[in-house]
N, C-alpha and C positions, 0 to 999 in steps of 0.2 A: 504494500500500500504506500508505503513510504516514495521508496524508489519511483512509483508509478506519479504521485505528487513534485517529485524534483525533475521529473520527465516534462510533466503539467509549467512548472515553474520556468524549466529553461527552454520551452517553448513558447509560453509567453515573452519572455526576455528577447528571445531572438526575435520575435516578431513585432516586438518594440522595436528594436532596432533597427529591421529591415522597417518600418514604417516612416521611423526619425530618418533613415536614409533616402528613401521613399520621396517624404516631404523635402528635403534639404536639394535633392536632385532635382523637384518637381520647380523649385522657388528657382534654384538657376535657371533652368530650363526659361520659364515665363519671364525672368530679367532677361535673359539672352536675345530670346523673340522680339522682347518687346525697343531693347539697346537696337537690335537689327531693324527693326520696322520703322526707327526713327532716324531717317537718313540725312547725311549731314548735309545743311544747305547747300544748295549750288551755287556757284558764285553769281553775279548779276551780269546777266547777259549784255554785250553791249549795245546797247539802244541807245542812239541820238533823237534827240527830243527835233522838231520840226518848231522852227519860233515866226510868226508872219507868211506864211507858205505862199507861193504863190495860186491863182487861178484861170483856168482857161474855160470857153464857155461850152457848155455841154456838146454841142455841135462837132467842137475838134477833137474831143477825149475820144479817139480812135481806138484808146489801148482798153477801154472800158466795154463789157459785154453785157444782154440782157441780167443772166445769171448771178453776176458779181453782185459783192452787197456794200452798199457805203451807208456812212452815216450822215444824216442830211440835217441840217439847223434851216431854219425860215428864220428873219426877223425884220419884220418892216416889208422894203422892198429885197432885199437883203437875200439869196438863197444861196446856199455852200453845199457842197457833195465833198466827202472824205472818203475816199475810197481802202478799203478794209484790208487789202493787202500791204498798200504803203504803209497802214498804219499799224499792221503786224510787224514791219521792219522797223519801225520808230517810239513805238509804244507811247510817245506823245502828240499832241501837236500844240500847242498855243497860239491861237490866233484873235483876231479884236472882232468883235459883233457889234453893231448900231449901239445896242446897250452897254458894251464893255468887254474887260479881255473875256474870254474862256480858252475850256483846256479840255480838248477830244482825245479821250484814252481809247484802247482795245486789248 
């Protein structure tokens, strides 16, 4: 009886152990994923900002297609088209409207 209790005893033990090892592997493991999932910044791309751009009238923008998308402002008599590819290469543009400056991101 004895013997069959320190059987009892030292397999609770071990399996304490392998638990606390268990957990201790389990906690690395989700630091590790979680170190890995969080990537380190990438540096900032080079983008020149567009400052007073210039414009041509809709007529000559030859290089422009139904499909393509730009972003349009109205203001007054005023109409602007910023075309969405240039401004993927620039990531800014600042230009003046009737009302004052503004800044067309993408």
């Amino acid at each position: 009886m004895r013997s069959q209790f320190l059987s009892q005893i030292h397999l609770l033990r071990t399996s304490r152990k392998n638990l606390f090892v268990l957990a201790i592997t389990s906690s690395a493991l989700a630091f590790s994923a979680t170190c890995a999932a969080q990537k380190q910044a990438q540096p900032e791309l080079p983008y020149t900002a567009v400052h007073d751009p210039q414009f041509l009238p809709a007529s000559s923008a030859n290089f422009l297609h139904d499909p393509d998308r730009v972003i349009g402002i109205t203001a007054g008599p005023v109409a602007k088209a910023y075309p969405a590819a240039i401004l993927s290469q620039h990531g800014l543009v600042e230009d003046q409207s009737p009302s004052g400056p503004i800044a067309v991101t993408w």
